[in-house]
C-alpha positions as CSV (number, residue, x, y, z in Angstrom):
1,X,92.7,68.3,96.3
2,X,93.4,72.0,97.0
3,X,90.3,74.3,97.1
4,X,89.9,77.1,95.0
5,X,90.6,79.4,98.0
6,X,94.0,78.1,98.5
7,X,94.8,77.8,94.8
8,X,98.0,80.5,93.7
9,X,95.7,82.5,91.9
10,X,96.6,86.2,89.8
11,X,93.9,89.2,89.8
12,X,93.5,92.4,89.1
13,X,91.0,94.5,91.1
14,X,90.5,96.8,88.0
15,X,89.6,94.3,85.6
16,X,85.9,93.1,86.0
17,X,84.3,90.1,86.7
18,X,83.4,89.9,82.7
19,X,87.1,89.9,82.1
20,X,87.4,93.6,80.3
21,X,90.2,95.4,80.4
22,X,90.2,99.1,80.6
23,X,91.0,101.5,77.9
24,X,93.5,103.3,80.2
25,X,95.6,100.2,80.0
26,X,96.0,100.9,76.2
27,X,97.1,103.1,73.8
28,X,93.7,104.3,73.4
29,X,93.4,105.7,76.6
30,X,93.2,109.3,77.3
31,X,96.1,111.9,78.5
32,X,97.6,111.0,81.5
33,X,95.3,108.1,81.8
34,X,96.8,105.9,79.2
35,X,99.4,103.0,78.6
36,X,99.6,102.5,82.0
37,X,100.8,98.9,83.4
38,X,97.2,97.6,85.2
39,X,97.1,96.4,89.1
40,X,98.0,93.0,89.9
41,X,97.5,91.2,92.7
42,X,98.3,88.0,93.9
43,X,97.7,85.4,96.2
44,X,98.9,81.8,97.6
45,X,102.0,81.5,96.3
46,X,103.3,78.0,96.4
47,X,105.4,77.2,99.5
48,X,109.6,77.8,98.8
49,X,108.6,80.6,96.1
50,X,111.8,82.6,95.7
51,X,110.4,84.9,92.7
52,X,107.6,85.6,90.6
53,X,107.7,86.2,86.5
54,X,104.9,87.6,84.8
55,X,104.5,87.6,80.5
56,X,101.6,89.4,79.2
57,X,100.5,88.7,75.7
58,X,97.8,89.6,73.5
59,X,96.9,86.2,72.6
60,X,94.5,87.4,69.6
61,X,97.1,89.8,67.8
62,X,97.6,89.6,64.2
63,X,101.0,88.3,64.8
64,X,100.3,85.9,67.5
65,X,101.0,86.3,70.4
66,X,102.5,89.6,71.0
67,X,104.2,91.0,73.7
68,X,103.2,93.2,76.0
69,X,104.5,93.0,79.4
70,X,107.5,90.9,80.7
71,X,108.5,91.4,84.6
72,X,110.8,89.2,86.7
73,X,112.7,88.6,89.8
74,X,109.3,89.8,91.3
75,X,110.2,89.3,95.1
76,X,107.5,86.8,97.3
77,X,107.7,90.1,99.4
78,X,105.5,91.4,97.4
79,X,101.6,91.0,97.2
80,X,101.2,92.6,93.9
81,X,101.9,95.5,91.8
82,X,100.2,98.7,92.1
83,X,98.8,100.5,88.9
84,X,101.2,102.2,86.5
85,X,104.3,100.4,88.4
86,X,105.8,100.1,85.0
87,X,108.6,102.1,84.5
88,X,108.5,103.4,88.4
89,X,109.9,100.0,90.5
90,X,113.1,102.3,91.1
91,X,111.2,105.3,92.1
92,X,108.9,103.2,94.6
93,X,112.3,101.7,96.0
94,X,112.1,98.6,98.6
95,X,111.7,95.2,97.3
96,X,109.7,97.2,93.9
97,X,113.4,97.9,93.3
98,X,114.4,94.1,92.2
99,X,111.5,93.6,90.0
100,X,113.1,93.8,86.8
101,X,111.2,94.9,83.2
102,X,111.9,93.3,79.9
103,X,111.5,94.2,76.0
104,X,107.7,93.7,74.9
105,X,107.2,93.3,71.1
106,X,107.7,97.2,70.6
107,X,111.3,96.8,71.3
108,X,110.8,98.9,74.7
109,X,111.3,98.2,78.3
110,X,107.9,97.6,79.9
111,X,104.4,98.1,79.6
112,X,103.1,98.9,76.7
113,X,99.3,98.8,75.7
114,X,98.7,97.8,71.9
115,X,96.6,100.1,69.4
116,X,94.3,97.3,68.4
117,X,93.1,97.4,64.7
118,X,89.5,95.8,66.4
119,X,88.7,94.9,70.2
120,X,87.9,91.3,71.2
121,X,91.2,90.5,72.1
122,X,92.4,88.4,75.1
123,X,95.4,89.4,77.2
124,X,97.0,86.9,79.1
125,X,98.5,87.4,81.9
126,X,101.0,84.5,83.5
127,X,102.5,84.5,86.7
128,X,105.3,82.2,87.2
129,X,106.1,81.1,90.5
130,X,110.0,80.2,90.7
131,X,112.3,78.4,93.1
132,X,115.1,80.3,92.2
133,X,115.9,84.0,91.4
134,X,116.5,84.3,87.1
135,X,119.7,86.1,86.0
136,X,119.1,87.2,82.7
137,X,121.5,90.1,82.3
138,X,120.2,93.5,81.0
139,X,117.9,92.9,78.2
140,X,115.4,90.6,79.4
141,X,112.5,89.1,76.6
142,X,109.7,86.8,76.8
143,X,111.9,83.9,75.2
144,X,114.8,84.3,77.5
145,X,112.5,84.5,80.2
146,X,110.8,81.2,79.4
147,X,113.8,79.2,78.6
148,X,115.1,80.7,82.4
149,X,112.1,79.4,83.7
150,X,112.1,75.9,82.6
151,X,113.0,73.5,85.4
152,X,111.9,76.4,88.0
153,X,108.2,76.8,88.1
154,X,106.5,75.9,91.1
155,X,103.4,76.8,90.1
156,X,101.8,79.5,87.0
157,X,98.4,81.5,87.7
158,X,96.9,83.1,85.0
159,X,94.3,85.7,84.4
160,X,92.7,86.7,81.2
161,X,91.4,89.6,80.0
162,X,89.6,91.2,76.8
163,X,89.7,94.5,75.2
C-alpha cells in the first residue's frame, strides 16, 4: 500500500486548506486580478508518465458540469503551472510551449472563471496522468479529451475546490 506521501497527488498553493478558491480566479475578480487560470502543482507522477491532462469543471453548475479549463500534452517536465499560465504557454516558451489549451463551455480557448448566479460551488480539478502523448488536432474539448484518454491513464489526481 502506497503512503499518502508517495501518492500522485494535484495542489494548488493558492487554494486553502478549507478548499476555497479565490475570487481572482473568477469573473468576479477585480481589474487585472481576475479570470486568471490558478497555480497548480503537482507531485509523484506515476512511473512511464509521458503527459499530463487536466479538465476543470464546476461540478455544481446549473448545467452540470461545466467547463472550465481543459489542458493537455502537459510535459512530465513540468512540476506545475504557474498562475495565470492560461493563454501565455507560448510566451513562457520551453516545455510551457507543448501544453496545449482546449474550448471550456464558453466556446473559448482556456481559462475561464464562471460568473456564479450563488457561491458554494465545487471546482474539480483532474489530472490525468498518460502513457502516451494525445493528438487531438486544433480544437481540443473535454469530450475529445476523455475519449483520448481512455486506455492511457496511469493514474488521475484530483483536487477540489469551492467558490
Amino acid at each position: 500500500m502506497a503512503n499518502a506521501s508517495d501518492e500522485f497527488r494535484l495542489v494548488s498553493p493558492n487554494i486553502n486548506h478549507e478548499g476555497k478558491l479565490p475570487r481572482k480566479y473568477t469573473l468576479e475578480g477585480q481589474g487585472a486580478q481576475r479570470n486568471m487560470s490558478p497555480p497548480l502543482e503537482w507531485y509523484n507522477l506515476p512511473q512511464d508518465t509521458k503527459s499530463l491532462s487536466l479538465v476543470v469543471q464546476d461540478i455544481d453548475a446549473p448545467i452540470v458540469p461545466w467547463v472550465i479549463w481543459v489542458v493537455t500534452n502537459i510535459p512530465p517536465s513540468l512540476k506545475g503551472l504557474p498562475e495565470g499560465f492560461s493563454g501565455k504557454g507560448e510566451e513562457l516558451g520551453g516545455d510551457y510551449g507543448h501544453v496545449k489549451e482546449g474550448i471550456n463551455d464558453e466556446k473559448v480557448p482556456g481559462w475561464r472563471g464562471p460568473k456564479l448566479p450563488n457561491h458554494g460551488h465545487r471546482f474539480e480539478f483532474k489530472l490525468f496522468a498518460l502513457d502516451d502523448e494525445l493528438k487531438l488536432g486544433n480544437k481540443v474539448t473535454k469530450d475529445k479529451l476523455l475519449e483520448a484518454v481512455e486506455g492511457h491513464v496511469l493514474g488521475e489526481a484530483v483536487l477540489t475546490a469551492i467558490f
